[in-house]
Structure formats: structure tokens, C-alpha cells
C-alpha positions in Angstrom: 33.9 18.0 12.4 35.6 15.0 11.2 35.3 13.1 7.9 34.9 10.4 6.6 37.8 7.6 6.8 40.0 6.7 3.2 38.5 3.3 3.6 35.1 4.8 4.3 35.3 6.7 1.3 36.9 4.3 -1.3 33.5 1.5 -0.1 31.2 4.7 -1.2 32.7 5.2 -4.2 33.0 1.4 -5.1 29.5 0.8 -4.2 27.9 4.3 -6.0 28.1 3.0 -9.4 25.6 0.2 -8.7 22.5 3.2 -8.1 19.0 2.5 -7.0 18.2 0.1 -9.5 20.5 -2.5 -7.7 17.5 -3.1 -5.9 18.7 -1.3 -2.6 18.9 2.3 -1.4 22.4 2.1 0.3 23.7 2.7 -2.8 22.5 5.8 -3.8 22.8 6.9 -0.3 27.0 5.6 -0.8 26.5 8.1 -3.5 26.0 11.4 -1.9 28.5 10.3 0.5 31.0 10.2 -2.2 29.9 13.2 -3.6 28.7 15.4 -0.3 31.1 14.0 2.3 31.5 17.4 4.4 27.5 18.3 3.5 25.4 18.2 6.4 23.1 14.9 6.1 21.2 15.2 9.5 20.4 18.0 11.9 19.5 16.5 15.0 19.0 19.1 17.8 22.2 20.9 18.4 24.3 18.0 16.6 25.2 18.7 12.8 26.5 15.7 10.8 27.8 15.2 7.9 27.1 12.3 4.8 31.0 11.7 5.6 30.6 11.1 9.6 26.9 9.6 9.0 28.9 6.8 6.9 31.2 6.0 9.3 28.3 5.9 12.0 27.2 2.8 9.8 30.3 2.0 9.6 30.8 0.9 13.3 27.5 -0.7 13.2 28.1 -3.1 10.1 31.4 -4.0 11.9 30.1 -4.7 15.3 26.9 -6.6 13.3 28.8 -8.3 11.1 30.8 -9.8 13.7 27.5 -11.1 15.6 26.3 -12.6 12.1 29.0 -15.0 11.6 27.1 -18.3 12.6 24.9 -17.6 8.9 21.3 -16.2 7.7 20.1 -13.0 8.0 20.7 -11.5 11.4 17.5 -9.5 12.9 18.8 -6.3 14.6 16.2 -4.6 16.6 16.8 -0.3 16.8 16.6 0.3 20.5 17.6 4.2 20.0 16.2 7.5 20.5 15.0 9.1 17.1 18.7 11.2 15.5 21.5 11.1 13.7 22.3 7.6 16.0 19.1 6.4 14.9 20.1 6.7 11.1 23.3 5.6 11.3 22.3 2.2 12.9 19.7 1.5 10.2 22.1 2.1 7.3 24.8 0.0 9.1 22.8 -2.6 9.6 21.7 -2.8 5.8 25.7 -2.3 5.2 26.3 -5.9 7.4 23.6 -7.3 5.1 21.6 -7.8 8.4 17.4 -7.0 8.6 16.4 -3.4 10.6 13.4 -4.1 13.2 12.7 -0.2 14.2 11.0 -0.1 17.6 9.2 3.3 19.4 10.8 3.3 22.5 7.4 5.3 23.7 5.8 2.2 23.6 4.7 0.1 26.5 7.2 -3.1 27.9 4.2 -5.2 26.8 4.1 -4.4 23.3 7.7 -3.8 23.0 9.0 -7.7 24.8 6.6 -8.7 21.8 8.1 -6.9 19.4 11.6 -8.9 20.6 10.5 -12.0 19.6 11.4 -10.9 15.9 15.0 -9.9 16.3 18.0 -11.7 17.5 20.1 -8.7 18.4 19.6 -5.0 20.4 21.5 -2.0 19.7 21.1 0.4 22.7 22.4 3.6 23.5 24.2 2.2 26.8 23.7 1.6 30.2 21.6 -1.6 31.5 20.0 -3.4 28.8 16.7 -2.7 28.4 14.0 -4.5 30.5 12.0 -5.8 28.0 14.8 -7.1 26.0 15.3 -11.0 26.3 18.2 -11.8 29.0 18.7 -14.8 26.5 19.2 -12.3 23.5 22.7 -10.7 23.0 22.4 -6.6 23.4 24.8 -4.0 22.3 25.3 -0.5 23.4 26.0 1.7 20.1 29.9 1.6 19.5 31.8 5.1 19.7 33.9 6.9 17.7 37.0 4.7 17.2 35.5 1.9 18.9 35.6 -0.8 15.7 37.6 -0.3 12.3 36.5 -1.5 9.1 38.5 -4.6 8.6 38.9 -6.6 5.4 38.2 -5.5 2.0 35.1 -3.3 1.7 32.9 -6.0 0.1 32.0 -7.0 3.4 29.7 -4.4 3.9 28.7 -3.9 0.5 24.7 -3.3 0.1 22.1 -5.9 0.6 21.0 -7.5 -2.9 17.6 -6.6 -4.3 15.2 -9.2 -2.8 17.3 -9.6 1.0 14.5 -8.3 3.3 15.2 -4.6 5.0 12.8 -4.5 7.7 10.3 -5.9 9.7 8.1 -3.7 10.8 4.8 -4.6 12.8 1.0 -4.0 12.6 -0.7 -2.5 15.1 -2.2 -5.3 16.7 -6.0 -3.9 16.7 -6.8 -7.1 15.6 -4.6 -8.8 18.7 -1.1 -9.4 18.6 1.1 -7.0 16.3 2.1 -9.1 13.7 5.7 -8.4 11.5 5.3 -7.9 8.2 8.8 -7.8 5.7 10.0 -5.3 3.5 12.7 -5.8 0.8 14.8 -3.9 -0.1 13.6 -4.0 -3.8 10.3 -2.9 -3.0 11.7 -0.3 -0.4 14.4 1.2 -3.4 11.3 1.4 -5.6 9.2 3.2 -3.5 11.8 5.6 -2.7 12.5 6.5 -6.5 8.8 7.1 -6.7 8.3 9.0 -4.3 11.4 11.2 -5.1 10.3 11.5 -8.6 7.0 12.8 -8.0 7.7 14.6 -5.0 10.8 16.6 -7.0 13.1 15.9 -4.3 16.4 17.8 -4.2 19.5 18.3 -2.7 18.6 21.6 -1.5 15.1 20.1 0.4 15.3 19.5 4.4 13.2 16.6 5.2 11.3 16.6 8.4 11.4 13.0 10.4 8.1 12.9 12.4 6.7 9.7 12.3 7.1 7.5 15.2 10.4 4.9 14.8 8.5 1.7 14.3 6.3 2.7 11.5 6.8 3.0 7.8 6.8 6.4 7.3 9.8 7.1 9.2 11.3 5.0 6.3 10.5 7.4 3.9 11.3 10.5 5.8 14.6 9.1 6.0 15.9 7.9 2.8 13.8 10.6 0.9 16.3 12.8 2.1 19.7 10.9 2.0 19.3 9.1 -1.1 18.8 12.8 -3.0 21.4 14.5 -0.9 19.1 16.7 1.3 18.8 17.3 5.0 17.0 15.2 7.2 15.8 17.1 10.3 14.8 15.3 13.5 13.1 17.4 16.6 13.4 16.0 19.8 10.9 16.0 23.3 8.6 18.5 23.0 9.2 19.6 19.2 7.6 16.7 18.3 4.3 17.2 19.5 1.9 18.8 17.0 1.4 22.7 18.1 3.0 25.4 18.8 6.5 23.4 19.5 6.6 21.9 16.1 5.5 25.0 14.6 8.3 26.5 15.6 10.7 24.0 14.9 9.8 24.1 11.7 10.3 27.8 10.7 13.3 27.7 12.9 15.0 24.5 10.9 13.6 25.9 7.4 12.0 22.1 6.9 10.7 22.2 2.8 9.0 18.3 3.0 7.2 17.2 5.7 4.5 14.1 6.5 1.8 14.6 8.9 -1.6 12.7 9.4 -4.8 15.1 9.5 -5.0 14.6 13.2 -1.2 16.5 13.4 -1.9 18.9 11.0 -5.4 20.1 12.8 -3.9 20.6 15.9 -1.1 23.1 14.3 -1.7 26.9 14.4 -2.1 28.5 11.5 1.5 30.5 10.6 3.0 31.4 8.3 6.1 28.5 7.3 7.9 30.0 3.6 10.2 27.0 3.5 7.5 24.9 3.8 6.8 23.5 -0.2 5.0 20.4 0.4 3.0 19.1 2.8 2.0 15.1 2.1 -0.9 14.1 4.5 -1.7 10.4 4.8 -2.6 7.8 7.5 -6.4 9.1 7.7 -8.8 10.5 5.4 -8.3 14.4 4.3 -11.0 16.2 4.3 -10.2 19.3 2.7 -12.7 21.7 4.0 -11.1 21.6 7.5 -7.7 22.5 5.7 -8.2 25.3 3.7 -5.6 27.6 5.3 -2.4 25.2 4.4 -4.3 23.8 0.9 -4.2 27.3 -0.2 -0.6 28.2 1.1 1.3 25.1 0.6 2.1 22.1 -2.1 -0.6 19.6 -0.2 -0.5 15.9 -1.1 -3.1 13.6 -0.6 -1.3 10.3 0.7 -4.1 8.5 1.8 -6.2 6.0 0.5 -4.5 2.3 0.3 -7.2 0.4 -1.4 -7.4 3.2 -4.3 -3.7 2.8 -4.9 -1.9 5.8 -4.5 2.1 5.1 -5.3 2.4 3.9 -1.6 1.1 0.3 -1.6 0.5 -1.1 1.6 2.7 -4.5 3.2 -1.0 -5.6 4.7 -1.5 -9.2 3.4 -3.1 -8.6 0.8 -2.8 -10.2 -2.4 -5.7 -8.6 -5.7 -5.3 -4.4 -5.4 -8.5 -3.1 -6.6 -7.0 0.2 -8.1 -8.4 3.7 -8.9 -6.6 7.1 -9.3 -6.2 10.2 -7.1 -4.6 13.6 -8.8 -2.2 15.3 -6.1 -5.4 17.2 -4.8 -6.8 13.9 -3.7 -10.0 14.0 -6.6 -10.1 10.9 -8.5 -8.1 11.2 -11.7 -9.9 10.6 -14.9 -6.6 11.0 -16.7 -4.9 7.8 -18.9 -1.5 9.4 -18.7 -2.1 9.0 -14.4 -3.3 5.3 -14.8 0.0 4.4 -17.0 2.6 6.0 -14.7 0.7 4.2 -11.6 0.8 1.1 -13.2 4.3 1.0 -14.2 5.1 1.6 -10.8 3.2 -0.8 -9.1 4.5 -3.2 -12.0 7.7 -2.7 -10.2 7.2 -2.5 -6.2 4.7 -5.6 -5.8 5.2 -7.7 -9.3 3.5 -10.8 -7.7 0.3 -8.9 -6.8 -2.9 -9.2 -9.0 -3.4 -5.4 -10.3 -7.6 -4.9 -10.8 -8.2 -1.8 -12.5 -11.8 0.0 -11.5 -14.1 -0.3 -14.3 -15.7 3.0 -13.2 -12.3 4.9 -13.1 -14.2 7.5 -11.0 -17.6 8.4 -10.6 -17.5 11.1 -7.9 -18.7 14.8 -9.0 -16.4 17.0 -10.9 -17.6 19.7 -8.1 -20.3 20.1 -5.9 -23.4 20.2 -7.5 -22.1 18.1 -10.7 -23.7 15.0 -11.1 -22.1 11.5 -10.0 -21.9 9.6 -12.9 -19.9 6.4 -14.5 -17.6 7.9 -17.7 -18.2 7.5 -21.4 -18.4 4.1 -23.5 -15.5 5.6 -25.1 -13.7 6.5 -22.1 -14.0 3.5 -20.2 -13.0 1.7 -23.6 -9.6 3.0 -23.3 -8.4 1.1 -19.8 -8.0 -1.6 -22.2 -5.4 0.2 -23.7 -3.5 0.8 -20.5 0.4 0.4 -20.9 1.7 -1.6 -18.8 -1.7 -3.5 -18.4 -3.0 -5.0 -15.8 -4.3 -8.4 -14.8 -7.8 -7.5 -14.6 -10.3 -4.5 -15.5 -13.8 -4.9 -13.0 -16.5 -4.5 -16.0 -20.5 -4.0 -15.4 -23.6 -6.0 -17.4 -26.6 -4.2 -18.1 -27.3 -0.8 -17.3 -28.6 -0.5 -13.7 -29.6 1.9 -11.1 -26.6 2.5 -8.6 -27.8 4.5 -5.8 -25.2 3.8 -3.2 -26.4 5.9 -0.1 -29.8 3.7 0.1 -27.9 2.2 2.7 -25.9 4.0 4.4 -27.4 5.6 7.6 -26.5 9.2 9.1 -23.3 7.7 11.4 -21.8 5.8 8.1 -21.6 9.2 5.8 -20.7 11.9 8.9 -17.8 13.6 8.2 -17.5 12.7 4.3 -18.1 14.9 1.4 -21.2 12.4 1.1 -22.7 14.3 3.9 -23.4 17.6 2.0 -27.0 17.7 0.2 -25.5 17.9 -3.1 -23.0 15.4 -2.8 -25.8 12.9 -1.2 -28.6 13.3 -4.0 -25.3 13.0 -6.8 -25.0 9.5 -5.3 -28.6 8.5 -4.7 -29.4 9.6 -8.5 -26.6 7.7 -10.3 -27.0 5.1 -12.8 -24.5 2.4 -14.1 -24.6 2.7 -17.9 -23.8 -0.9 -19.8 -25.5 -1.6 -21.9 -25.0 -4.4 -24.8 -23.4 -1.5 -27.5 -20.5 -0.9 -23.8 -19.8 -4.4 -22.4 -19.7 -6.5 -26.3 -17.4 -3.9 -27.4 -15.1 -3.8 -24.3 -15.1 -7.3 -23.9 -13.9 -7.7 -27.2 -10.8 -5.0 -26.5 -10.0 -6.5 -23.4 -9.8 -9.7 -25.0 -7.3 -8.5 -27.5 -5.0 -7.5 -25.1 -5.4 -9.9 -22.7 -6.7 -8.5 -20.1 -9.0 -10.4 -18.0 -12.5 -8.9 -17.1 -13.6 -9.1 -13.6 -17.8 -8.8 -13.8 -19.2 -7.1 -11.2 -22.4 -8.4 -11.2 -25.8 -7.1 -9.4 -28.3 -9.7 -8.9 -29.1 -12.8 -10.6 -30.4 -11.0 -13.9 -27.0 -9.8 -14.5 -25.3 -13.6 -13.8 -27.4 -15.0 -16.8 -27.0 -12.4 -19.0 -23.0 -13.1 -18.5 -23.7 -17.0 -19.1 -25.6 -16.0 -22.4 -22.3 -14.3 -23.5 -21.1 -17.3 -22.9 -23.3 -20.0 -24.6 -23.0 -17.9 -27.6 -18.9 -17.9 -27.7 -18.9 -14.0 -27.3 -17.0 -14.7 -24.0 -14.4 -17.4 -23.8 -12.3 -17.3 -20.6 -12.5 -17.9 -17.0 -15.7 -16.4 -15.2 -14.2 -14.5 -12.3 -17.4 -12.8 -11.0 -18.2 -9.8 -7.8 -21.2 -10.0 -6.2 -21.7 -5.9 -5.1 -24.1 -6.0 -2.5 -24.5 -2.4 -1.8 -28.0 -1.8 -2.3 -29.8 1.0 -4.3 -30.5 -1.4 -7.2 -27.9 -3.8 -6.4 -28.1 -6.8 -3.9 -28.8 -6.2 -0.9 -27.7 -7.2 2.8 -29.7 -10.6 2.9 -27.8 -13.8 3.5 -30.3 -15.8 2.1 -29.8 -13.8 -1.5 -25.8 -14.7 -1.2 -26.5 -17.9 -0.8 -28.9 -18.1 -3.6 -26.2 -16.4 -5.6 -23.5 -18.7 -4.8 -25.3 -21.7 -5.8 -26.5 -20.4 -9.0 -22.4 -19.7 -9.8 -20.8 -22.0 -11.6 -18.8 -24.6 -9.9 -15.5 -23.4 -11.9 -15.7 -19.8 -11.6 -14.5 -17.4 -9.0 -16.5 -15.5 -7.0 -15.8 -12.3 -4.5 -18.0 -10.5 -2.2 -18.6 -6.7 -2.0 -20.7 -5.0 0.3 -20.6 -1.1 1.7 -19.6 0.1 5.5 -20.0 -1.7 8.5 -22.0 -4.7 6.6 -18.6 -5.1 5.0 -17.3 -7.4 8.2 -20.3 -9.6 8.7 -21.1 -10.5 4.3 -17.6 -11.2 4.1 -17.4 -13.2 7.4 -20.4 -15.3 5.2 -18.5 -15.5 2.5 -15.6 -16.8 3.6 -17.1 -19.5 5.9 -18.6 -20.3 2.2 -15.5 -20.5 0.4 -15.8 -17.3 -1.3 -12.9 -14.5 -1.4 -13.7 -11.2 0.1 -12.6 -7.3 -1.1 -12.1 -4.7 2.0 -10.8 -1.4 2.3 -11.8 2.3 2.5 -13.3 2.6 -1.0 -15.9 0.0 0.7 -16.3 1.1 4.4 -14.5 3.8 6.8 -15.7 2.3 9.9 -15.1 -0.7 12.8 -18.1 0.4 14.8 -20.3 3.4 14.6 -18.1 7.0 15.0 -14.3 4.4 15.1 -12.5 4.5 11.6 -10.8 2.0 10.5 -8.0 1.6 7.8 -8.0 -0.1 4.8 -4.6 -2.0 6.6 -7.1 -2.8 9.7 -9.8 -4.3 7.6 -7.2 -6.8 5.7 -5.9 -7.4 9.4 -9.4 -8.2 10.4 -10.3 -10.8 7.0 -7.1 -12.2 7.9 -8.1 -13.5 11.2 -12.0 -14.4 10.4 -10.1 -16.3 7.4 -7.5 -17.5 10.1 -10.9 -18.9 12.6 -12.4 -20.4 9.8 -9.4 -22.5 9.0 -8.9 -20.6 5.1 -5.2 -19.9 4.2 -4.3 -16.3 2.4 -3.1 -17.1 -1.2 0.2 -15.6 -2.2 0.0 -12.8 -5.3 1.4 -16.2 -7.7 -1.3 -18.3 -5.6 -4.2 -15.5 -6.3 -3.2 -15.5 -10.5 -3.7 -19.5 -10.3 -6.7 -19.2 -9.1 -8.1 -16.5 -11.3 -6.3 -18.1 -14.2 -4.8 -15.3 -15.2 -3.9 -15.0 -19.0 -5.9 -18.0 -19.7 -8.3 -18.3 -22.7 -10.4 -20.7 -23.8 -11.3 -21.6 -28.0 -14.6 -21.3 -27.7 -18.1 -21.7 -25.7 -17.8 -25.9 -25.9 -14.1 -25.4 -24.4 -15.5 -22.3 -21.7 -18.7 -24.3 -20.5 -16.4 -27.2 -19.6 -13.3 -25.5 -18.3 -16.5 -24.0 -16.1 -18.1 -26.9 -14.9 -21.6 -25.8 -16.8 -24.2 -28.2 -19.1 -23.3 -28.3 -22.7 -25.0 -26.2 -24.9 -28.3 -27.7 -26.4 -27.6 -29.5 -29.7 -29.9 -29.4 -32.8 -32.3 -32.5 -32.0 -31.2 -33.3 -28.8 -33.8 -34.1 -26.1 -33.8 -34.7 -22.5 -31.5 -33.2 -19.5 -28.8 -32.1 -20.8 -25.3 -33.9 -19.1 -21.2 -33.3 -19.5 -19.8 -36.6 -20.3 -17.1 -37.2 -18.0 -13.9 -39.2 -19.1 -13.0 -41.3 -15.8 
């Protein structure tokens, strides 16, 4: 096999010193090619090639890009090749040129796929006739061979995108009409990466399994998980790749250590033995362990799912607040400080603009079946005002209440959860939100001291004046950034008529969400919007589009993003959504809070009559 070139390999070397915190992956990936030149960096059916020959692969594609990108801008180069070693080599050369990968599934229909075109400016093929659904007013290229293009010039050229260039565009999956393209930097891409290697424990010595289809994210992370470490990345090809017997196989025979499935994969795998097998992450649906007992106890099984209860993957849905809670590896919500610290620094890092909402409740699901479902000590709730780095916001309750979520919920919403089991159901239906004034005075007061803005999630209109009495009496002096959680069980209801009451009793300068559970999640938020509310979706909220359909946390943002579209109300940016929450902003005391907040003034001794603002025209 042949090597890498003595130009090749002085670019690697000149670019390896820069690492991943350059804001790009290329350069760790120059790295191992440096380093592992004659290692094998992909398996790909019968073909075997090394980091050396995988560099020069991108090689001829920055060459051949960067030639097409002379007129300026970032060039959009659309992947028009079979998963392998091609594959990878075209993605990294395009990155090398400076250019912005579009990865299409060639498995897809024409339809999908000429819509897909409209976001790049330039194919790469494997040969023959350009592809049909390709633009005949778009240039195509087949991908060059060996010895077809040299590396002119000095190596700078090609030298890796900066942090902040864009990497990919990758598309939705256009349940809610057209797919739509969504970017990825390559800052947030680098990061993600590092996480993901870190707590993964990557090595050198892992081979990587690339499943996912080419267009979506995941194949991303296959990828580069691998290369930037030094590993293998394995690729299987026609029938390999469909979950069963086939991919079994492949497996044991390609002694894969990491692979990615979705639960629907992994249930229809027989149950073997696989010894190189270490870890299994599972994401894309909701896990329910019970129906994977055989791999749970055999393997390293990571929970992946979950995007609305971050996980380290945050997703490139349009969304702008992440309501945050905490999985441990065995998908159970984590209760742990040290797990909330090394989240948030991480998400600090990948999506810095965003508006990170820490849940108040940090998790009340049972310890175990039969446990109790309850909301965590004074003490321990106390101490997410002590989170490092913080966050923007901490969701807090008022008043102790009864929080029986299931009231609700009907047979169809809870089939197939843990929810479903006896115990599990009456945990839920018993619990009981404890705040009372000795909680929500002293955690007001912490948050406060390190400015941390509380989010009230408030229950019915009881709650709402209890807050404003905080207020009048200077206890709370800041902007009033208020939920209404209209789940039931002791909390509002499903009425419209009660929203609207709520609304109008709100303050005309505070900011107001709406909550609601399963498939009332849609139409309340639909209300809201039309209202000039802001809404909350995802799968802590609601698993379902219509009775027995699931629906991602991804397809629910999708879905507010085109009632909000109909309705004529823009998304706000993450910088847009801190404006509007006032993030960081404090006010002296209740005279300066009432009026930042539109309300009356407070009563003075002797003063009769309405009470009115004076307003300075």
C-alpha cells in the first residue's frame, strides 16, 4: 500500500500542533496522520487504508475543491458517494479546501434528494453520468483518482477551517414539510467530539462501527470518533448493514469495540455473543431497558437519548432556552453535583449563545421500582445554586403543592414507559412538590448571590400572587420570568379559558412560557403563541404526535417552528432569548422591580385612592 506523499506529510505535521482546541477536528485528525501514517484508519469491505493514503484521499479533494472555490465564500459541496473509505476522504478534503460538507443518503428518493441540492453548489460523485437529481445548472465532479491532482502551492492552502467556519449542513427530516438545513461549525462539531471521546474512553486500539445513514448526524460522530483518536473506523456495505443476522456477523468478524444503534436496530439483532464489543451507545429513540436485558448485562450500554434533558449531545433543532436535567450512563436521572458541573462546562462550550435552564427538581423519578417519586431535599436543591460553571437560569417552585402528573395522562399516552407499571404509576400520582417559605426565601436568596436568575414555575393563580408578595416586600428584585405548568394533578389544567385568565393577570413586563404534558403539548402552545407567549417542547413534556406515533424532542421544535412560522412570530436567537429574559439583570429594590415590571406602586403610608405609576412623557 502506498503512503502518504512528503508534501502530504510535512501539511500534517505543520497543522498537528494546532490540536482540537483550534476549533476544528482536522487537526487532530492531521495528527494521527503524522504519527500513524502506515496504521490502518478505515476498513471498508475488502479495502484497507491507511491515515497516510486516507490524507491524500483529501488531499485530491481540497485540490479539485479548491480550484472550484476561487470566485470567494464558502463553497457548499454536496457528498454524492457510497458510505467508505471514499466517503471519508471527501469529507475531510472538503474541510481541508475550507469548503462546507452537505452529506446526502444516496438511498433516499430523487424527490427528497433534488431538494436537498438546493443547499450545495457542487457534487462529488463516484463517476459515470451525473446524477439525475443533481441540477444540470450545478457543476458535478466525479471523485479524482490516484495521481489525478497534486497539491500545489504551499500547504496553507489547505490548512483547517477556523473555529466558527461552518462544517456541515445537514437537514431535518421534513415531518413537518420540507427538510430544512440546519449548520454545524466546526467549533461546536470539535467540541462535541472531545466530549464524546472523553467520556466514551476512546482509544487508538478501538474500531468504530459507521452505521448511521450518510445524511444524518451520527455518521459525524462515528467518523471522527475514530480518526481523531487514532482508531479504526469500520464501514459494512449492502446487506451488512441491515440490523440481523448480517450485521451480527460483521461485527464479530471486524472485532468492532464502539458502536451506535437506535433501539429499533438493536431489537431486531440476535442475541450472540460479540467479546470485542465494549460499548454500545443507543440513541435516536427512547430505551427501555427491560426489552434489553441481554446486551445491558453483557455490554458497556449508553443511554444517548433524550435531547430536551441534555445529555452531552445537544441537538442543532432551532431551539434557543435548553431546559436541562441529568442522565447517569444507565439512563436514571443523576442526582449527582459532580454530573451537573461536567455537563455544564460542556455545554458552556458547544452552544455558548444558548440560554442553559437548570431543572429545579433535578430528578424526581423513583430510585427503583417501588421507591417513592419525590422532589429532593431543601438542602439538596439548595446546592444548584452553587453549580460551577452556572447557568442562566434554575426553574424554582412556590408553595408546596400536590403534583400528580398521571391525572392526565390516559392509557395510550403512558404505553410503553416505565409509567405503565403499577408501582411506577401510583409513585407519580402520589407525589408532592415541597416549597415551602423556609425552601423558596432561602434559595432565592443563593441564587441571587450568584446571579443566577430563577425561572418560577408557577401552578395556578395562588402561586402568581404569592410571587408578587415577594415582590412588594423587596425579597425579590429582578425580572419576573414566569412557567405556567399546566399538567394537571394540582396544577392548571387543559382549559383555555384558565390561560387566558393567567395571562392577563401577568404582568405586562414579565415573561411568560407555557408547559403542558403529551399530546395537549401542541394545541396549549399553539394558544400560546397566537398570544404572544413562548412555548417549552420536548420529550420530558410529551412522547407522542398522535396516539401510538412518537415524536422527538427535534420534531416537536420543528413543529413550534412552523405554528410560530403561521402565526407570523420570529424564533429569537440564544443572544435574542438572554434580552428578552434580561439575563444577569437586577433591580435595587421593590420601587425599582414594580416599575422595571409594569406593576402599581406599592401603597404609601396615607395614600388613598387607585393607586397609578406616574409616567414621565
Amino acid at each position: 500500500m502506498s503512503t502518504s506523499s512528503a508534501a502530504e506529510g510535512d501539511q500534517a505535521r505543520a497543522e498537528a500542533p494546532l490540536g482540537p482546541t483550534a476549533g476544528s477536528v482536522l487537526p487532530a485528525i492531521a495528527g494521527q496522520v503524522q504519527a500513524r501514517a502506515h496504521v490502518c484508519a478505515v476498513r471498508s469491505g475488502d479495502e484497507r487504508v491507511t491515515y497516510g493514503e486516507l490524507w491524500e484521499r483529501a488531499g485530491r479533494v481540497a485540490a479539485i475543491v479548491s480550484a472550484a472555490a476561487r470566485g470567494g465564500g464558502e463553497l457548499r459541496v454536496a457528498i454524492g458517494l457510497a458510505p467508505g473509505a471514499d466517503w471519508v476522504g471527501c469529507l475531510l478534503g472538503i474541510w481541508r479546501a475550507a469548503a462546507v460538507a452537505v452529506p446526502v443518503n444516496l438511498d433516499h428518493p430523487p424527490a427528497r434528494l433534488r431538494l436537498l441540492a438546493d443547499s450545495a453548489d457542487l457534487l462529488v460523485h463516484s463517476g459515470g453520468a451525473t446524477p439525475s437529481w443533481w441540477p444540470h445548472d450545478k457543476p458535478a465532479i466525479t471523485f479524482p483518482a490516484a495521481g489525478a491532482v497534486h497539491l500545489p502551492g504551499p500547504h496553507a492552502k489547505y490548512a483547517a477551517a477556523a473555529g466558527g467556519r461552518t462544517a456541515c449542513i445537514l437537514h431535518t427530516s421534513g415531518s413537518t414539510g420540507a427538510p430544512k438545513p440546519v449548520v454545524l461549525p466546526h467549533s461546536g462539531l470539535a467540541h462535541r467530539i472531545t466530549a464524546f471521546a472523553d467520556l466514551y474512553q476512546i482509544t487508538a486500539e478501538d474500531r468504530i462501527a459507521q452505521l448511521a445513514a450518510a445524511s444524518v448526524d451520527v455518521v459525524l460522530w462515528e467518523t471522527l470518533l475514530a480518526l481523531t483518536i487514532g482508531g479504526t473506523l469500520c464501514v459494512p456495505h449492502g446487506r451488512q448493514r441491515v440490523p440481523g443476522i448480517g450485521l451480527v456477523r460483521w461485527l464479530a468478524a471486524e472485532q468492532v469495540s464502539v458502536a451506535t444503534m437506535t433501539p429499533t436496530m438493536l431489537a431486531a439483532l440476535p442475541e450472540v455473543t460479540l467479546p470485542e464489543l465494549r460499548l454500545l451507545v443507543v440513541g435516536g429513540e427512547a430505551l427501555a431497558p427491560a426489552r434489553f436485558g441481554y446486551w445491558i448485562d453483557r455490554h458497556q450500554v449508553a443511554n444517548a437519548y433524550g435531547p430536551t434533558e441534555a445529555t452531552i449531545a445537544t441537538h442543532v433543532a432551532p431551539h434557543t432556552v435548553l431546559h436541562i436535567h441529568v442522565r447517569e450512563p444507565n439512563g436514571h436521572g443523576s442526582k449527582r453535583m459532580s454530573m451537573f458541573n461536567e455537563l455544564m462546562a460542556r455545554l458552556r462550550e458547544a452552544v455558548p449563545d444558548m440560554v442553559l435552564q437548570i431543572g429545579g427538581s433535578i430528578s424526581f423519578a423513583p430510585e427503583d421500582e417501588g421507591a417513592d417519586a419525590k422532589w429532593l431535599s431543601y438542602d439538596t436543591r439548595h446546592m444548584l445554586a452553587e453549580i460551577t460553571p452556572r447557568p442562566d437560569q434554575v426553574t424554582i417552585a412556590i408553595n408546596t403543592n400536590q403534583m400528580n402528573i398521571v391525572e392526565l395522562f390516559d392509557d395510550e399516552d403512558i404505553e410503553g414507559t416505565s409509567i405503565a407499571k403499577p408501582t411506577y404509576y401510583k409513585a407519580y400520582r402520589d407525589m408532592v412538590v415541597e416549597a415551602g417559605p423556609e425552601f423558596y426565601l432561602e434559595h432565592l436568596e443563593r441564587l441571587r448571590a450568584n446571579n443566577i436568575q430563577p425561572h418560577f414555575q408557577l401552578a395556578d393563580m395562588a402561586q402568581l400572587e404569592t410571587v408578587e408578595r415577594l415582590i412588594r416586600k423587596g425579597i425579590y428584585n429582578g425580572p419576573l420570568v414566569l412557567n405556567y405548568v399546566a399538567i394537571g394533578g394540582g396544577f392548571a389544567g387543559r382549559h383555555p379559558a384558565d390561560l387566558i385568565e393567567f395571562i392577563r393577570r401577568v404582568p405586562d413586563g414579565a415573561v411568560l412560557t407555557i408547559e403542558a404534558s403529551m399530546r395537549a403539548v401542541a394545541p396549549m402552545n399553539a394558544i400560546g403563541i397566537a398570544l404572544g407567549t413562548h412555548v417549552r417542547v420536548g420529550n420530558e413534556d410529551n412522547l407522542w404526535r398522535h396516539k401510538g406515533e412518537r415524536m422527538s424532542s427535534v420534531e416537536q421544535v420543528e413543529q413550534m417552528v412552523r405554528i410560530a412560522d403561521v402565526l407570523g412570530r420570529e424564533i429569537a436567537t440564544g443572544p435574542e432569548a438572554k434580552k428578552i429574559y434580561k439575563i444577569g439583570e437586577w433591580y435595587s429594590d421593590a420601587d425599582e422591580t414594580l416599575a422595571h415590571l409594569g406593576m402599581v406602586p406599592n401603597r404609601r403610608p396615607g395614600r388613598r385612592g387607585p393607586m397609578l405609576r406616574d409616567v414621565k412623557r
